[in-house]
N, C-alpha and C positions, 0 to 999 in steps of 0.2 A: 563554372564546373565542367562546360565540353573540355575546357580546353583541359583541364586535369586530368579527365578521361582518355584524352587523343594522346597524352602526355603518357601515361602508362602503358597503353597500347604500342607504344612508339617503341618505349624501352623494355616491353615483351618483346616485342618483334626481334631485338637485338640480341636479346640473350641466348645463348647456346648450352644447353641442359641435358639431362637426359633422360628427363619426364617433364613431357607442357604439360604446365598448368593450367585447368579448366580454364576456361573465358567465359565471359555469358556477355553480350551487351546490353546496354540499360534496357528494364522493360518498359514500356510505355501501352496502358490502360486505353488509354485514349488519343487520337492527334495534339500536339500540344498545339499550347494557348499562347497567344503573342501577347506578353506582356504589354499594358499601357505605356506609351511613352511620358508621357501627360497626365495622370490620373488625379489628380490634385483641386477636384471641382471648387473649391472657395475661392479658388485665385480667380477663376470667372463669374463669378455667385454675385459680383455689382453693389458689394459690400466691405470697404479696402479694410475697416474697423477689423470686422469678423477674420476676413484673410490673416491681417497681423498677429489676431489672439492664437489663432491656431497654430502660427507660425511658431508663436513664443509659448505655445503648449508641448507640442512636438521635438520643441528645443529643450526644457527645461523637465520632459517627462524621465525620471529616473530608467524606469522600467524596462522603454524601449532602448536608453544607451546600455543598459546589461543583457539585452538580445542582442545587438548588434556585437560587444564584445564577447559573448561569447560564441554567434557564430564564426568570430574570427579563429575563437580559440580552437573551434570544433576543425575550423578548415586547417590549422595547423597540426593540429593530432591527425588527421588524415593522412597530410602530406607526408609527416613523419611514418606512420604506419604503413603507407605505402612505400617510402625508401627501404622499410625494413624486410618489407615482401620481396625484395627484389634479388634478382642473379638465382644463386643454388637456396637459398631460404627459399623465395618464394615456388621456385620448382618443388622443393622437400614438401611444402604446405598445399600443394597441388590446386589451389583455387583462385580465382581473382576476385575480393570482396570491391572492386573499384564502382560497380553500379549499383547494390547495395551502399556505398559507402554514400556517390552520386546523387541517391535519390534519396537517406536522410539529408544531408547536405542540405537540397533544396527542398524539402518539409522545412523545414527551421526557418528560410530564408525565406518563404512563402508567410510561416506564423509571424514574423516579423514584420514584412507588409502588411497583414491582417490586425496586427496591434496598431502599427500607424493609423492605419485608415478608424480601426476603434476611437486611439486617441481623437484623430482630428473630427469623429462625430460625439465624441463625449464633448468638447470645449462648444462646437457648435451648438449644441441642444443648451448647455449650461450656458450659452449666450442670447439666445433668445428665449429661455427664461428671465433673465435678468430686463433685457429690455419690453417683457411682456408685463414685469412686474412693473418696473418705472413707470412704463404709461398709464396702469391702473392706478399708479401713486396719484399721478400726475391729475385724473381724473375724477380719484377722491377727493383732494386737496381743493379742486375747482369747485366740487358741488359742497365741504363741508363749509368754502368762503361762502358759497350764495344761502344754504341753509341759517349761516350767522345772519345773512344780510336779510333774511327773509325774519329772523326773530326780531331784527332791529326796528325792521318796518309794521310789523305786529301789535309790539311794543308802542312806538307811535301812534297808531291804529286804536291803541288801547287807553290810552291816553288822550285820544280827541274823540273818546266817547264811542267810536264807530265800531268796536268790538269787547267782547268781553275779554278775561285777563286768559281764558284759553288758548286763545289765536296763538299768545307770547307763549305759554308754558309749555303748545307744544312745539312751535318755534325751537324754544331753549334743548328741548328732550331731540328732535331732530338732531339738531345740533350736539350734542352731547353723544349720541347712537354713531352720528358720522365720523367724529372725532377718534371713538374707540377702533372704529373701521381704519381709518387711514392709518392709528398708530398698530393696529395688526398688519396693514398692508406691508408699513415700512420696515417692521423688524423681519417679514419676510424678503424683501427686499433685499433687507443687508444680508440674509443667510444668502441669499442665491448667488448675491456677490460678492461676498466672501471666499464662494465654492470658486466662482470665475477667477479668482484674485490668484488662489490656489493650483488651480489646476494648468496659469498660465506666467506664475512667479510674480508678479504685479503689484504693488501694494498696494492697499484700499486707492489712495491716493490719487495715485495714477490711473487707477481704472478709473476713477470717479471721473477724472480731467477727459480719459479718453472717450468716455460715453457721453459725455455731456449732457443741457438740459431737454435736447430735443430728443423723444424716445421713439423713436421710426422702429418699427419688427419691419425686420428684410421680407422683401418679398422674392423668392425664388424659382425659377423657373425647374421645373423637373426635367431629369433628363430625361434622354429621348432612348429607348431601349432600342440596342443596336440589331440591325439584320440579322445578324447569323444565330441572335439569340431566340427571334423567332421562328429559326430551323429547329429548334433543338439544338442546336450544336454547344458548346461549354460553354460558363458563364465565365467570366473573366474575374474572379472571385476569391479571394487570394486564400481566406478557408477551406472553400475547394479543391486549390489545387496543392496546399499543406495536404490536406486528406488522402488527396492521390500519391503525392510522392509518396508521403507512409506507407500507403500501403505497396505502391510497388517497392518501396523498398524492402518492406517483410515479405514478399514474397521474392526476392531477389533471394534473400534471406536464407527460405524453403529451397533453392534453387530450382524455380519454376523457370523455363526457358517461356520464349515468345512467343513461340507453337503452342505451346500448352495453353497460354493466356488467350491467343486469339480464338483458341477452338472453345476455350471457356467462354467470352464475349459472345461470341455465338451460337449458343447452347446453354446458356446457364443455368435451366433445370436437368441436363444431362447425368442419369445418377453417376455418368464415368468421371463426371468432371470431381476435380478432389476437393474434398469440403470447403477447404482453403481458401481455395482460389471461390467459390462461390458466395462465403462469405464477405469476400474482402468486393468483391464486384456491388455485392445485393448493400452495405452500408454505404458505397459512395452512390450507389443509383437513387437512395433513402434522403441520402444528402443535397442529392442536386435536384432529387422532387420536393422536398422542402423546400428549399431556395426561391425556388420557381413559383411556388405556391404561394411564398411569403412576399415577392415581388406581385404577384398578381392579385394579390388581398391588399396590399398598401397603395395600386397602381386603380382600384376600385374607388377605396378611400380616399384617394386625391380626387375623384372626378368627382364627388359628391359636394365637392367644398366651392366651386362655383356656383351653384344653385345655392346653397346656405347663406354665401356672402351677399348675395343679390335680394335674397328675400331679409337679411337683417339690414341690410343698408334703407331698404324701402320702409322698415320698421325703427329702424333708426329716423328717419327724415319724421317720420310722421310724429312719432315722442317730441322730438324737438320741434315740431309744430305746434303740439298739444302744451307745452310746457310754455312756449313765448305766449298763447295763446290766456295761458292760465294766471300766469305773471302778472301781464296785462290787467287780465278783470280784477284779479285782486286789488293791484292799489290801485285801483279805479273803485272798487267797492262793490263791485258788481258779482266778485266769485268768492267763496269762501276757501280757508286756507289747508282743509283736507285736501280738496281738491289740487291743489296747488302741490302738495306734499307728494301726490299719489302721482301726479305728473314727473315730477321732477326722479323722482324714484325709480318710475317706469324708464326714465331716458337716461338715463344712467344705469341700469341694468343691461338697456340695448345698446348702448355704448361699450360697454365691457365685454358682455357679446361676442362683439364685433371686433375689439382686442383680442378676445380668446380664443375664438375662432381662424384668427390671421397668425395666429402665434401656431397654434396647432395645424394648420399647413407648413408654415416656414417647418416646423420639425419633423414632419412628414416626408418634405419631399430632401431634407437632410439624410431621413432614414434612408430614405428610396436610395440617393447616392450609394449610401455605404452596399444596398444591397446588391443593386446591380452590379457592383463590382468597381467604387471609384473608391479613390483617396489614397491608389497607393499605386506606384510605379515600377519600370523596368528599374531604375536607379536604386530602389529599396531592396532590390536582391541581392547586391552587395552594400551594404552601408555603412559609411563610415564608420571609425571607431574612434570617439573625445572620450572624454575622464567621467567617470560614471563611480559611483558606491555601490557595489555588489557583494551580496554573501558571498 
């Protein structure tokens, strides 16, 4: 888009008129923001599965191939409307709308990045749900085998006299309760992957082959909040800076010159300053203390999840201590089979836990990405245009 600008400017300079047209140069709110060269955090995230899904989410996402086509179409009706502006027309019309035109332009190519980056934290989270469910499949499945295997030995038990026929019935009812459990887990299971299957063109099939039986939740490293973001200085935040170009572009608009804007930035309770400009200042400054605050509440919530995992794991160990322990006395004859029940129960509850818990980091420090400002690049400002369905 400079160069569209440098382009116009070039061929004012050249015209010979006999009334210039206003100029204004693009306003600028703020110093700009260096676009990520690299912003694409799954590609380093140490989970090649997840990287692919997103890849083929991003590909396959309608939505964003109808941003991208039509900021192409947008950047052509510009271009066009700028030829038209030009020689004695655009003298006659006395203005130059080129940084107005400029700075929608780059709103649009900003909101497009900011869908990307949406997309590739929606496949993400809809991915480690999926593998958050599998493993709790995975874990009912184990405890409602041993529940059976515990009715069987009950049974036995009941049969050599050494217990009465309760041990079996509630053996069978255990059994029975875990049963209904695992076949809720799995049809939620298939909904969640279904949405996966969905959101990345997949069919059951092949996602099923691609996840396979081992259900590892990624474990992810959060980023690291860059320097200049703890100056204050802009977030790199591709909503953000849609937000900004609008607005400098509506006020390109007003034809507010750069003086006007920087005495506003500096003053912006000033009652001379024009409502305008005060407005459009006081909603991005709303936006970037959100932001900020939203990072710094999630950046809370991830340090609390170290301590959680250390004290379920230490309650995890000891369950599954309690539980070999309980096994044991029983068919040995020495424990009775509540006890037994109430173990196995408890270590399975801290086992699940401790799935739940690792799943809601991995999506935590996913969010975190999107907030600080990843998942979307220098490259996303312009982006291709494939074959898409569009109203």
């Amino acid at each position: 888009m400079s160069a569209l600008g440098v382009g116009l400017s070039l061929a004012l300079a050249g015209c010979a008129t006999s009334k210039a047209p206003e100029t204004h140069a693009a306003l600028t709110i703020a110093p700009p923001v260096e676009a990520p060269q690299d912003g694409d955090w799954w590609r380093a995230a140490g989970d090649p599965l997840l990287a692919n899904l997103i890849e083929r989410g991003l590909a396959v996402d309608n939505d964003l191939a109808c941003r991208a086509a039509r900021l192409r179409e947008q950047e052509e009706t510009d271009a066009s409307a700028s030829r038209r502006l030009s020689g004695k027309v655009r003298a006659l019309v006395g203005k130059d709308e080129a940084p107005e035109r400029d700075a929608a332009r780059m709103a649009w190519a900003y909101a497009y990045a900011q869908a990307r980056a949406d997309r590739a934290t929606e496949v993400a989270l809809a991915y480690v749900q999926v593998r958050r469910l599998q493993q709790i499949l995975m874990l009912r499945t184990e405890r409602l085998d041993q529940f059976r295997d515990n009715a069987v030995i009950a049974e036995f038990r009941r049969q050599a006299g050494l217990v009465t026929a309760i041990d079996g019935g509630l053996g069978n009812s255990m059994a029975g309760v875990a049963d209904t459990d695992v076949a809720a887990t799995r049809a939620r299971y298939d909904e969640a992957r279904g949405r996966l299957s969905a959101l990345t063109g997949m069919t059951d099939t092949d996602l099923l082959t691609a996840l396979g039986d081992k259900a590892d939740i990624p474990t992810f490293a959060a980023p690291a909040s860059p320097p200049s973001e703890a100056r204050g200085a802009s977030l790199h935040r591709a909503d953000l800076l849609a937000l900004r170009s609008r607005l400098e572009a509506s006020l390109a608009h007003e034809k507010v010159t750069q003086e006007q804007l920087d005495a506003a930035i500096g003053a912006p309770e000033d009652p001379a300053t024009p409502q305008a400009l005060r407005d459009a200042l006081q909603k991005l400054a709303k936006a970037e203390e959100g932001a900020r605050a939203e990072i710094a509440s999630t950046r809370v919530a991830l340090a609390a999840f170290d301590k959680r995992e250390a004290a379920l794991a230490e309650t995890a160990a000891q369950a599954k201590r309690a539980v070999t322990d309980a096994r044991s006395a029983y068919r040995a004859g020495f424990g009775d089979f509540a006890t037994l029940y109430v173990t196995e129960a408890a270590a399975l509850a801290a086992e699940e836990a401790r799935v739940g818990l690792k799943a809601d980091r991995a999506a935590t420090v996913i969010r975190l990405h999107k907030q600080e400002g990843f998942g979307w690049s220098a490259a996303d400002l312009d982006p291709p245009v494939g074959t898409a369905t569009c109203d």
